[in-house]
TORPA-4810 file (N, C-alpha, C, O; in nm, 3 decimals):
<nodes>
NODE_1_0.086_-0.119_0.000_0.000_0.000_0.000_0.090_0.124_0.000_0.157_0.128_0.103_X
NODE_2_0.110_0.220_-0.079_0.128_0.340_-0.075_0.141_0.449_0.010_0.056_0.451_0.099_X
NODE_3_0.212_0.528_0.010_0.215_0.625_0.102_0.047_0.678_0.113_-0.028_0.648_0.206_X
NODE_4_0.009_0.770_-0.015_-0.082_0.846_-0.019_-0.201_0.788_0.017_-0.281_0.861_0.076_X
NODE_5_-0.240_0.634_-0.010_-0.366_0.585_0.030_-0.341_0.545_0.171_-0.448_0.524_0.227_X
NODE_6_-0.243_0.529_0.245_-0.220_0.518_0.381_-0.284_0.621_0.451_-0.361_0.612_0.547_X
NODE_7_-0.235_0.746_0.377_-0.240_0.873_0.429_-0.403_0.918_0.416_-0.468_0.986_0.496_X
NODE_8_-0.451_0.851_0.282_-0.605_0.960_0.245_-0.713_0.842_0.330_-0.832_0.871_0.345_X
NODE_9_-0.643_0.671_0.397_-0.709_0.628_0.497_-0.731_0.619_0.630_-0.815_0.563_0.701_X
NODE_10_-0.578_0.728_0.657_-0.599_0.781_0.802_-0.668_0.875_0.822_-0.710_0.899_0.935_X
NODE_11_-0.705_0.972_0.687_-0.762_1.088_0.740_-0.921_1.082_0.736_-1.002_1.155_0.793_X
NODE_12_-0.943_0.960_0.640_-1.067_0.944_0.668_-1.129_0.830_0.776_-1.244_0.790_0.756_X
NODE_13_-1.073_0.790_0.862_-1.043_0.734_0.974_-1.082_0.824_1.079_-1.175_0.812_1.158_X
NODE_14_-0.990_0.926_1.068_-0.978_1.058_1.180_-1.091_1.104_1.155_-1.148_1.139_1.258_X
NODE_15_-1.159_1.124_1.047_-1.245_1.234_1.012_-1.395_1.162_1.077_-1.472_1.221_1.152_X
NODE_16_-1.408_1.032_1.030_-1.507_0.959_1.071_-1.491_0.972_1.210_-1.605_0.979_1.256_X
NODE_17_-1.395_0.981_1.317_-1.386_0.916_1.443_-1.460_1.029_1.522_-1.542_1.019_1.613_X
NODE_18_-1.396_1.159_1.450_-1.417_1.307_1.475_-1.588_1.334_1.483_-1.636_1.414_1.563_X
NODE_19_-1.658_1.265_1.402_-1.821_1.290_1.314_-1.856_1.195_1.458_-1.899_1.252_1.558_X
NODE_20_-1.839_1.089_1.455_-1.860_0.963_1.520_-1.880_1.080_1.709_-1.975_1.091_1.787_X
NODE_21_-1.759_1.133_1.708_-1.755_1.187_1.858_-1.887_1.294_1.903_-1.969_1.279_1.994_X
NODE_22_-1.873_1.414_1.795_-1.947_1.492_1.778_-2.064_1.440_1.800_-2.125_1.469_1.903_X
NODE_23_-2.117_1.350_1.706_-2.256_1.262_1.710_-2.321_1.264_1.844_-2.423_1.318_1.889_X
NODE_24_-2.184_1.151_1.912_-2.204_1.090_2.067_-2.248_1.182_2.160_-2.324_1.154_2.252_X
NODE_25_-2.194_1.308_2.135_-2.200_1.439_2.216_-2.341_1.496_2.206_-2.430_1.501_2.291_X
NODE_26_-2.338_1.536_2.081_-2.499_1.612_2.042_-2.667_1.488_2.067_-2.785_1.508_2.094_X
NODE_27_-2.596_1.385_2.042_-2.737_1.254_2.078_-2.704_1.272_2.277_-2.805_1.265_2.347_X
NODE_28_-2.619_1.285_2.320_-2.593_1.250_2.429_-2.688_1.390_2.519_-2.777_1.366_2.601_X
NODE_29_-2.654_1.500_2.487_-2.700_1.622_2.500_-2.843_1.584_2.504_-2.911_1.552_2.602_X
NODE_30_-2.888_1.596_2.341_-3.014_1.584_2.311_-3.096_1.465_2.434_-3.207_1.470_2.488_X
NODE_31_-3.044_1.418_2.440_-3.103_1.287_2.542_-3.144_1.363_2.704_-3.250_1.346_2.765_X
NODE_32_-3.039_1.441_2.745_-3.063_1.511_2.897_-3.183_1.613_2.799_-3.294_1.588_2.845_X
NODE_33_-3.188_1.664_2.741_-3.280_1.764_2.736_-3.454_1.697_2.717_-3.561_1.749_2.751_X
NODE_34_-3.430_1.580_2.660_-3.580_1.507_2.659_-3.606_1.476_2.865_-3.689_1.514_2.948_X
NODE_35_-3.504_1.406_2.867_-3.498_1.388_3.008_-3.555_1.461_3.130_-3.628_1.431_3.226_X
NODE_36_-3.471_1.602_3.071_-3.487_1.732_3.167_-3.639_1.750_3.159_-3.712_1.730_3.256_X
NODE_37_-3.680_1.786_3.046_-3.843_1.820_2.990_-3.928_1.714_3.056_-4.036_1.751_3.103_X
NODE_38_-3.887_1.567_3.067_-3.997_1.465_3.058_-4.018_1.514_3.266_-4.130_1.520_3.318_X
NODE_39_-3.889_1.540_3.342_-3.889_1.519_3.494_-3.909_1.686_3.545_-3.903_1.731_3.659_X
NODE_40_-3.929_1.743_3.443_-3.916_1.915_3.531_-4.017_1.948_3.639_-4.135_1.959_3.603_X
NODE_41_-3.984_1.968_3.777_-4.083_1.986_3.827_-4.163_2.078_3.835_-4.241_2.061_3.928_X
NODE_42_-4.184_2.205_3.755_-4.274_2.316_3.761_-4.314_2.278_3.643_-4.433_2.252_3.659_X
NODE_43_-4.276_2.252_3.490_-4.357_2.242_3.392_-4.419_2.135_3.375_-4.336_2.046_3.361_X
NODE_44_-4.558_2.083_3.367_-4.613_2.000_3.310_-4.700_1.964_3.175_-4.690_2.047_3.085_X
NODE_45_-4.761_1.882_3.158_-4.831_1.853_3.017_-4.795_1.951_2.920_-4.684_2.003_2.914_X
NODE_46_-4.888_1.973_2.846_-4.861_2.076_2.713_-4.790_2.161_2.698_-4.755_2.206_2.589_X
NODE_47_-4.745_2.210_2.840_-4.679_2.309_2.819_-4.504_2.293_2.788_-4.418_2.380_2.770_X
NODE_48_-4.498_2.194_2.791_-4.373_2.135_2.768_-4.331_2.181_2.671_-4.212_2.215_2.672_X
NODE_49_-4.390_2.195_2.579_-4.363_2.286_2.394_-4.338_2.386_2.407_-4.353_2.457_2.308_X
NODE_50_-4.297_2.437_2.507_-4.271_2.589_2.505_-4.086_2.590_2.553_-4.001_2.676_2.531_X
NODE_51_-4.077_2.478_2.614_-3.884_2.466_2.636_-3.821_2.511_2.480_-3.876_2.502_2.371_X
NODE_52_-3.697_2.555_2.512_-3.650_2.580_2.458_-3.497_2.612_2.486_-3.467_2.687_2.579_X
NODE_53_-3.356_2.528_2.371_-3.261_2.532_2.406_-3.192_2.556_2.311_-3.244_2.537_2.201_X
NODE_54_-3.048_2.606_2.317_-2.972_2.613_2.206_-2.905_2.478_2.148_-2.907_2.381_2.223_X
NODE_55_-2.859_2.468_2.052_-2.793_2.384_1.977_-2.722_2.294_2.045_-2.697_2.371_2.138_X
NODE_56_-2.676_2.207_2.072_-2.512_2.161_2.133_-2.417_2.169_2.099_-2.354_2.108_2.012_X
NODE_57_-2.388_2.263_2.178_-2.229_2.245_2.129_-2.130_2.249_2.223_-2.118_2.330_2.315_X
NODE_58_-2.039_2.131_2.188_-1.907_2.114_2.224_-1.801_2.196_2.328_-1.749_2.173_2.437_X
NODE_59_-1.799_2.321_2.215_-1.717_2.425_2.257_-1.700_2.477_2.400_-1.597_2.510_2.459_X
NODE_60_-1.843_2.477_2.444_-1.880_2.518_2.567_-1.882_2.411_2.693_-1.896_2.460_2.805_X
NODE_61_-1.869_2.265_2.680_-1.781_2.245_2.763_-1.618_2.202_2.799_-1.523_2.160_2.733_X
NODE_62_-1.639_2.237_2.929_-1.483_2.273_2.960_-1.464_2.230_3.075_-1.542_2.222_3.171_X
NODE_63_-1.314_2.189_3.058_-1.243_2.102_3.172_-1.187_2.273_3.268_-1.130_2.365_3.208_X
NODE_64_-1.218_2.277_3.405_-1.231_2.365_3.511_-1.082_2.385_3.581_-1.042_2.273_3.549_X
NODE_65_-0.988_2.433_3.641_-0.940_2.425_3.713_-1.015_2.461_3.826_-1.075_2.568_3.815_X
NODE_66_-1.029_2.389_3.952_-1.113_2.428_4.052_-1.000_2.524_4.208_-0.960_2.444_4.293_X
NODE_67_-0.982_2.589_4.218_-0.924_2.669_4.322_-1.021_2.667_4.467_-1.123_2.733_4.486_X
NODE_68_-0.941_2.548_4.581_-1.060_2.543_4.687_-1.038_2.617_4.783_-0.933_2.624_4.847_X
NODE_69_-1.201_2.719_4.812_-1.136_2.841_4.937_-1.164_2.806_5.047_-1.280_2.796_5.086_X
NODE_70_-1.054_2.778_5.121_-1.112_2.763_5.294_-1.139_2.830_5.379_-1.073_2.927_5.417_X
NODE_71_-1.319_2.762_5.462_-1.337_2.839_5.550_-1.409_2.951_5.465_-1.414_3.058_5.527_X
NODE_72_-1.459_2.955_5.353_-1.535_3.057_5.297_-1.600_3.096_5.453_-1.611_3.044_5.564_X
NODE_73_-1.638_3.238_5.375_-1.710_3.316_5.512_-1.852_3.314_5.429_-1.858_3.357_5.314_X
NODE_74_-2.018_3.235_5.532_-2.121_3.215_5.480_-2.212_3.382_5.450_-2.235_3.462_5.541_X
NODE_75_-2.248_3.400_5.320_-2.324_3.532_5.334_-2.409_3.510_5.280_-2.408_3.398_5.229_X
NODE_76_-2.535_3.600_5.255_-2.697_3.601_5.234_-2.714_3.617_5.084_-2.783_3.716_5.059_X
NODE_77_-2.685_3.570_5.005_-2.744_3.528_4.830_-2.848_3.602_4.824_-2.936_3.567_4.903_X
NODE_78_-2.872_3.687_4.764_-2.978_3.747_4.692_-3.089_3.673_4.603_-3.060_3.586_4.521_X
NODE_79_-3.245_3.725_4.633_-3.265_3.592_4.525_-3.416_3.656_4.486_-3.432_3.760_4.550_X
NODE_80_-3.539_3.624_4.395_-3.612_3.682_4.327_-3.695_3.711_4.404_-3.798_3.740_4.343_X
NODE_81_-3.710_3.724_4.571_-3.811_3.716_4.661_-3.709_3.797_4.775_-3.598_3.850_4.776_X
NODE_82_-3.839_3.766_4.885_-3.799_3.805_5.011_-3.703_3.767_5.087_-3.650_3.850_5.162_X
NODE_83_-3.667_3.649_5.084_-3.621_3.552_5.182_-3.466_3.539_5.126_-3.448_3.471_5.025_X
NODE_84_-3.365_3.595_5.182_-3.227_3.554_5.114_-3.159_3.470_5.157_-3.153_3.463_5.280_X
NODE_85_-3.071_3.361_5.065_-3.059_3.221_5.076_-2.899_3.236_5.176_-2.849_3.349_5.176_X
NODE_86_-2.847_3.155_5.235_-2.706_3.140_5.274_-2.615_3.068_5.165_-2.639_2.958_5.118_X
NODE_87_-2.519_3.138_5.138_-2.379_3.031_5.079_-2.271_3.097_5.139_-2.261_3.204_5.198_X
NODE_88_-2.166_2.977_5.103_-2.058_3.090_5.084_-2.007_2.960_4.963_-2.051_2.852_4.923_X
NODE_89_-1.884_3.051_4.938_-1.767_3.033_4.778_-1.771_2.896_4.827_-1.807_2.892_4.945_X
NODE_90_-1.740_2.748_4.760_-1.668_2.658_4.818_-1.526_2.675_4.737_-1.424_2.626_4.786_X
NODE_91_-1.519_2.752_4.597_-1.444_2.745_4.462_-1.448_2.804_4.389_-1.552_2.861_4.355_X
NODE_92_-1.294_2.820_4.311_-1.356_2.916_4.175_-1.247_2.859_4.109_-1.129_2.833_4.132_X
NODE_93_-1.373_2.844_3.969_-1.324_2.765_3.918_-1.302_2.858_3.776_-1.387_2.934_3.732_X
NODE_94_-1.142_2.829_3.703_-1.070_2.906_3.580_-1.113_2.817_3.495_-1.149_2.705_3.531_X
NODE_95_-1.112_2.866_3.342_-1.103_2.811_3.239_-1.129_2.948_3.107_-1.142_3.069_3.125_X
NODE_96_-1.130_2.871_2.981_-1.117_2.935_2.878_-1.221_2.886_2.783_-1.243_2.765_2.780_X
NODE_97_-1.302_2.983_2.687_-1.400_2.936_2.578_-1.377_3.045_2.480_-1.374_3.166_2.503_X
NODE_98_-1.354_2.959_2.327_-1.295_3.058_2.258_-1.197_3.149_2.308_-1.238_3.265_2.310_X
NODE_99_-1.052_3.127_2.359_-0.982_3.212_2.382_-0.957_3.309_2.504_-0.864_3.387_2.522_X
NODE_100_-1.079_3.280_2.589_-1.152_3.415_2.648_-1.122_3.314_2.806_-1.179_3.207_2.827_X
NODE_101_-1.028_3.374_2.894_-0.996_3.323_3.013_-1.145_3.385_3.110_-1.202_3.494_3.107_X
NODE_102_-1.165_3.283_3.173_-1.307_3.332_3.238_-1.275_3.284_3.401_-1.163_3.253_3.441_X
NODE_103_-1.404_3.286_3.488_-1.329_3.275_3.650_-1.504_3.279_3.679_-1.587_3.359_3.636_X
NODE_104_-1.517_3.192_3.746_-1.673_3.172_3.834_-1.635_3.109_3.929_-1.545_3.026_3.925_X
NODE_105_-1.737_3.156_4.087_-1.765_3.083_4.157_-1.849_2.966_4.179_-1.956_2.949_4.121_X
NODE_106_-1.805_2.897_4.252_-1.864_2.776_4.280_-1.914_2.769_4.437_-1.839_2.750_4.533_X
NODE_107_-2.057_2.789_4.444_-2.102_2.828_4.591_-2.142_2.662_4.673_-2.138_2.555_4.613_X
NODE_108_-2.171_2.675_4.792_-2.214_2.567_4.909_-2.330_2.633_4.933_-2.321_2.755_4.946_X
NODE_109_-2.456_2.573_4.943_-2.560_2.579_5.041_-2.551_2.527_5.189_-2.524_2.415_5.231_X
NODE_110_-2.584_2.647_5.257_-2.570_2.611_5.398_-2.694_2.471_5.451_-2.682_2.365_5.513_X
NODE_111_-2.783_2.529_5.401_-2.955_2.458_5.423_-2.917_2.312_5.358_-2.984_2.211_5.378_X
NODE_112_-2.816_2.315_5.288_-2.866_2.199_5.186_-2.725_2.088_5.296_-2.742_1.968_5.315_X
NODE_113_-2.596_2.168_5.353_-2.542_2.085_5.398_-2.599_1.997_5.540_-2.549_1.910_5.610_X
NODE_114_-2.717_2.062_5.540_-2.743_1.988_5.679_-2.853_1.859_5.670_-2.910_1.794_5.758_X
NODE_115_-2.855_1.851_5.502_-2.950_1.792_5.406_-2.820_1.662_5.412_-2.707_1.689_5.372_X
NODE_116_-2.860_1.501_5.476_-2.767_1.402_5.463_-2.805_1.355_5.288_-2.746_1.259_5.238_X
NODE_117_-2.898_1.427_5.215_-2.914_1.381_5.050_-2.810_1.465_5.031_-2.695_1.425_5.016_X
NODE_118_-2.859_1.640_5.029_-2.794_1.708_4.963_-2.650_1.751_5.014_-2.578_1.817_4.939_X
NODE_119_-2.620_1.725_5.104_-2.489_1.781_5.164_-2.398_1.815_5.101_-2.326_1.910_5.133_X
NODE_120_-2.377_1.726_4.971_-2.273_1.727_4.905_-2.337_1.793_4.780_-2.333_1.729_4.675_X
NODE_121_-2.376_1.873_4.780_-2.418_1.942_4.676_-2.368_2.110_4.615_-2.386_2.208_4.687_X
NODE_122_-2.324_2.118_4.518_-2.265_2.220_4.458_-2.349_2.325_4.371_-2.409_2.276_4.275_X
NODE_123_-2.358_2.416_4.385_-2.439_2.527_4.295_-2.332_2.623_4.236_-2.244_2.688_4.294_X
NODE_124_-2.376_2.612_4.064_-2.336_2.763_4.032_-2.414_2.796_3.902_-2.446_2.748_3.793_X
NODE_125_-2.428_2.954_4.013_-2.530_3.040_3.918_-2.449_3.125_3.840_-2.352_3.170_3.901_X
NODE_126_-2.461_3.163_3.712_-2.407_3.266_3.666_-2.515_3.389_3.545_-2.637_3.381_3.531_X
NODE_127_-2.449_3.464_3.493_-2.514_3.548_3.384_-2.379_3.537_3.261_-2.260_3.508_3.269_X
NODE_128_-2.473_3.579_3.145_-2.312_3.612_3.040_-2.415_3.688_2.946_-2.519_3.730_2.995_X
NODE_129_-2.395_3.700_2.845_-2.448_3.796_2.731_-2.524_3.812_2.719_-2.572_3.925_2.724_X
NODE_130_-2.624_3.648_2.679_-2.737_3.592_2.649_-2.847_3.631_2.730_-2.965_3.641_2.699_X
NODE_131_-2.763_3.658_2.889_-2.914_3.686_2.958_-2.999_3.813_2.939_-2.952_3.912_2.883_X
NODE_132_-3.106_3.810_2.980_-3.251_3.876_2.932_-3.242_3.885_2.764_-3.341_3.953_2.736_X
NODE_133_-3.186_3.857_2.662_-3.177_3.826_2.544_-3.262_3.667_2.511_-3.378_3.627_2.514_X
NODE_134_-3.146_3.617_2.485_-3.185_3.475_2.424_-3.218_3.377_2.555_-3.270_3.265_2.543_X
NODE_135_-3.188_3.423_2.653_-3.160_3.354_2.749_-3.190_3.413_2.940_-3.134_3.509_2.995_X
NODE_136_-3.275_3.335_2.991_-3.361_3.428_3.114_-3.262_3.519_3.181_-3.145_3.503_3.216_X
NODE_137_-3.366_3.645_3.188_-3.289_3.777_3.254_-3.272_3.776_3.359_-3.259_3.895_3.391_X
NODE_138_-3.259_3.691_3.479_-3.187_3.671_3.610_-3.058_3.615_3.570_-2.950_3.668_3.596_X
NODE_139_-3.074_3.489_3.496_-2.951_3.406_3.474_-2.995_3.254_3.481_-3.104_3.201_3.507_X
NODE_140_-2.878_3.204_3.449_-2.917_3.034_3.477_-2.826_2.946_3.575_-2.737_3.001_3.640_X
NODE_141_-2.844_2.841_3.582_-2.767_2.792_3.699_-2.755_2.565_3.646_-2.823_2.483_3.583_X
NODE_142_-2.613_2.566_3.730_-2.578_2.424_3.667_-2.555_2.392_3.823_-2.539_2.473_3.914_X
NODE_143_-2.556_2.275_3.826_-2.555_2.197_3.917_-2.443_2.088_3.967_-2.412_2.018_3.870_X
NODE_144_-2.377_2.052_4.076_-2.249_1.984_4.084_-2.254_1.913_4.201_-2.341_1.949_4.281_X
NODE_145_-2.190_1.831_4.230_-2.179_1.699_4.349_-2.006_1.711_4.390_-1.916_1.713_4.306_X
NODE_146_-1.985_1.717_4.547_-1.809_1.731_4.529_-1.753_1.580_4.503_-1.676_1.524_4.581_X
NODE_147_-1.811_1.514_4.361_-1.776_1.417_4.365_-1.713_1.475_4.203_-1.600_1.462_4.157_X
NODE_148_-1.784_1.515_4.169_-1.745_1.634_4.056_-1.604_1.617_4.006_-1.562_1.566_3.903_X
NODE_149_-1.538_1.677_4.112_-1.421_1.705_4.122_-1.316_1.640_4.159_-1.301_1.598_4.274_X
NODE_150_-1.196_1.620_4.023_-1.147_1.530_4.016_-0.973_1.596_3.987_-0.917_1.677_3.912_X
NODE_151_-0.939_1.505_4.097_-0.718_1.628_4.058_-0.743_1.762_4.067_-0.673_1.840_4.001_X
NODE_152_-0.869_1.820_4.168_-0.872_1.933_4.115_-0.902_1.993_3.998_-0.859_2.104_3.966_X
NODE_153_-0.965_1.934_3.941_-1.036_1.971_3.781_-1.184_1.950_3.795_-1.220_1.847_3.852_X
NODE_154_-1.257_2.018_3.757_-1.415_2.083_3.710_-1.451_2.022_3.631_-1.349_1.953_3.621_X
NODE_155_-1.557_1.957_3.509_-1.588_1.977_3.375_-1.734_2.078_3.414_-1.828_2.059_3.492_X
NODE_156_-1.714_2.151_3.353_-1.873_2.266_3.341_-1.898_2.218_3.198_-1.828_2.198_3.099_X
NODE_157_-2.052_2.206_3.236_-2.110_2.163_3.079_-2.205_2.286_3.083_-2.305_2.295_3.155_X
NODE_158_-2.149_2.395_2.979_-2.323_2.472_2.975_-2.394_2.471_2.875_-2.449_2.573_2.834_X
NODE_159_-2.407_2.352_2.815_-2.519_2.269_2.763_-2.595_2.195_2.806_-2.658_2.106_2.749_X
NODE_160_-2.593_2.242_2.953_-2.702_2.209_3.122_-2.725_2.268_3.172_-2.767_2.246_3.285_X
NODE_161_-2.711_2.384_3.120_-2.726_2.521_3.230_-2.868_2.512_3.215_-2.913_2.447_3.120_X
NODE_162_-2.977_2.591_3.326_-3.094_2.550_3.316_-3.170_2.672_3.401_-3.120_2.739_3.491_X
NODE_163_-3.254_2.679_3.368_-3.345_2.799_3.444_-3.408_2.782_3.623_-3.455_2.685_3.683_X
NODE_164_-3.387_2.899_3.659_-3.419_2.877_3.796_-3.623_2.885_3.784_-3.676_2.919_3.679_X
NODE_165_-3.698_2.851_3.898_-3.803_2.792_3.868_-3.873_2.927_3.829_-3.973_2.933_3.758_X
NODE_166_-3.810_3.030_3.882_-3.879_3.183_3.865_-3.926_3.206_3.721_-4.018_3.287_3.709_X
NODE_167_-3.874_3.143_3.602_-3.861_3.164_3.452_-4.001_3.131_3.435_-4.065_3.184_3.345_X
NODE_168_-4.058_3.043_3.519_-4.160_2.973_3.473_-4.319_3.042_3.539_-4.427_3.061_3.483_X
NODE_169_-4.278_3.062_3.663_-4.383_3.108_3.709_-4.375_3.232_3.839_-4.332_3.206_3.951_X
NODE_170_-4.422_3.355_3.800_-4.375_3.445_3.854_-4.364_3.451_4.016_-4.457_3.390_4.069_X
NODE_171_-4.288_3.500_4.094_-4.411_3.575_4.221_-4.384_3.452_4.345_-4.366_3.472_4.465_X
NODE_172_-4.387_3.323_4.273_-4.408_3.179_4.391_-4.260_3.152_4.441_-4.244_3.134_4.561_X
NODE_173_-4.170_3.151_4.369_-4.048_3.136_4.431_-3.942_3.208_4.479_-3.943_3.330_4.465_X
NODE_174_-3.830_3.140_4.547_-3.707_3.239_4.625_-3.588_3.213_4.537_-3.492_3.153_4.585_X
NODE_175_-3.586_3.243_4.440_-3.471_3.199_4.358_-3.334_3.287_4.406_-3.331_3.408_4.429_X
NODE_176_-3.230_3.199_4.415_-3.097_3.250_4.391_-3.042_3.375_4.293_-3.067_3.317_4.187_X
NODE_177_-3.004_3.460_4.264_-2.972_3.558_4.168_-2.810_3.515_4.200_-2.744_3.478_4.297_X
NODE_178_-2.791_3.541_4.067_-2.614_3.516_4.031_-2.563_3.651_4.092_-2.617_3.761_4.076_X
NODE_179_-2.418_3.614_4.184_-2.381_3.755_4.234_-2.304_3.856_4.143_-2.236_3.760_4.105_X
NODE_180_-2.270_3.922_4.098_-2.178_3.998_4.053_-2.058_3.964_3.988_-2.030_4.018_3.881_X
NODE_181_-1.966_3.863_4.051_-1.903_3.798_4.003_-1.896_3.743_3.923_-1.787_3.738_3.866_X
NODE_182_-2.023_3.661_3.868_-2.019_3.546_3.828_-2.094_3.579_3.702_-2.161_3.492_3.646_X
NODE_183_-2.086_3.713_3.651_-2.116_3.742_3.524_-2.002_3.765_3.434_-1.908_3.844_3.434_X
NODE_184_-2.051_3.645_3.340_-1.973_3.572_3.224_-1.946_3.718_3.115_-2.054_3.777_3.123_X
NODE_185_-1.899_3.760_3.067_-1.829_3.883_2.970_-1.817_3.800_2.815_-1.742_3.840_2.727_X
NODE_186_-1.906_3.679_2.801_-1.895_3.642_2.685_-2.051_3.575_2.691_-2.113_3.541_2.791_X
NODE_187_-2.096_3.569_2.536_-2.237_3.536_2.499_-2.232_3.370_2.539_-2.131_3.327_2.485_X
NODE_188_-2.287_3.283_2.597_-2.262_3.142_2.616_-2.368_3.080_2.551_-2.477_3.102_2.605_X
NODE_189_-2.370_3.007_2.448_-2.508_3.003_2.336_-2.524_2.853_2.371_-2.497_2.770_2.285_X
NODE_190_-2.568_2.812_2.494_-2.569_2.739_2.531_-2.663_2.665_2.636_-2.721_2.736_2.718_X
NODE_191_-2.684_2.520_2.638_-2.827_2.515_2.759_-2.939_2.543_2.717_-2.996_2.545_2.607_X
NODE_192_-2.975_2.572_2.866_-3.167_2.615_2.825_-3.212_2.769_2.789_-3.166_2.845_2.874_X
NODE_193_-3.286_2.834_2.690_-3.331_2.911_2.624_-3.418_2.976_2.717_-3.423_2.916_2.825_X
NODE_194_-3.516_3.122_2.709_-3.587_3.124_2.765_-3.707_3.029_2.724_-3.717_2.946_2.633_X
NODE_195_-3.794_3.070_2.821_-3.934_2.973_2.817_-4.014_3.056_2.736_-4.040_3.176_2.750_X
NODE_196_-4.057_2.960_2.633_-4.143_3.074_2.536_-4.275_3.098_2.574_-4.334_3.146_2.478_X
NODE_197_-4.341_3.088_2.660_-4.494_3.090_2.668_-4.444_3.226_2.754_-4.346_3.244_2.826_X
NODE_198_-4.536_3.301_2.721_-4.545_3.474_2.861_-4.592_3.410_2.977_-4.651_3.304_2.954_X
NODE_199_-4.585_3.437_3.076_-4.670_3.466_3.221_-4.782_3.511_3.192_-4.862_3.540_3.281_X
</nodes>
């Protein structure tokens, strides 16, 4: 066999493996989002047709460096209601999309550590371009387990990012608001969309 057909059968090898990955990713995606829709607990029946998400893509997730802060000091989270929630930082976690070095926190629920389910449970809320645009004007929020975290490394998928319950129905809930920080300086075309039906 030849150099060149060696060569024009590795690349279509690579190229297939490449299609093949992508595939795995976007069916894999697509699959949490039927998922998400079929178990959401504020939306039910018909109204389900009104979700709405961006594309999948790849790009947007990313392997985290996680930076752990000790002894965070617990403070009062702001959130779409009366009642303000407790966290503090557990992390902040670095990384890059398109080029663009970025930095979010990674908060602890106080309420939730005293929860023997949730104890181990990780929240992070953020904002970036998209919000009140393509994407709900509080912000959205992904979800994490400190099992997560691995060598000190993150993966953030925000092709899970997902709406807090406020998107859906006005007035009834205490939602979290992303603090200050944790607004993203780049459009993240990614996750869940707003909800198309009005209030």
């Amino acid at each position: 066999m030849n150099q060149r057909i060696t060569f024009t059968i590795a690349l279509a090898l690579t190229s297939f493996f490449c299609f093949a990955q992508q595939n795995t990713f976007t069916d894999s995606t697509k699959s949490y989002f039927t998922n998400y829709i079929k178990t959401h607990d504020v939306i039910k029946g018909d109204d389900i047709k009104y979700f709405r998400f961006f594309e999948p893509d790849e790009t947007y997730r990313v392997t985290a460096k996680l930076t752990k802060v000790d002894n965070g000091k617990w403070f009062r989270m702001e959130t779409s209601g009366r009642i303000k929630k407790t966290f503090r930082v557990y992390g902040t976690a670095s990384f890059s999309i398109h080029d663009t070095a970025l930095t979010l926190n990674i908060y602890q629920s106080q309420s939730l550590m005293e929860d023997n389910q949730y104890k181990d449970y990780l929240f992070l809320p953020f904002t970036d371009l998209t919000t009140g645009n393509e994407s709900y004007q509080t912000g959205r929020y992904i979800d994490f387990t400190l099992k997560d975290i691995k060598n000190g490394e993150l993966v953030i998928d925000f092709n899970r990012a997902y709406n807090p319950s406020c998107a859906y129905v006005s007035g009834k809930y205490n939602c979290p608001v992303p603090p200050r920080e944790n607004n993203l300086t780049i459009a993240v075309k990614a996750g869940e969309m707003n909800f198309a039906k009005l209030h």
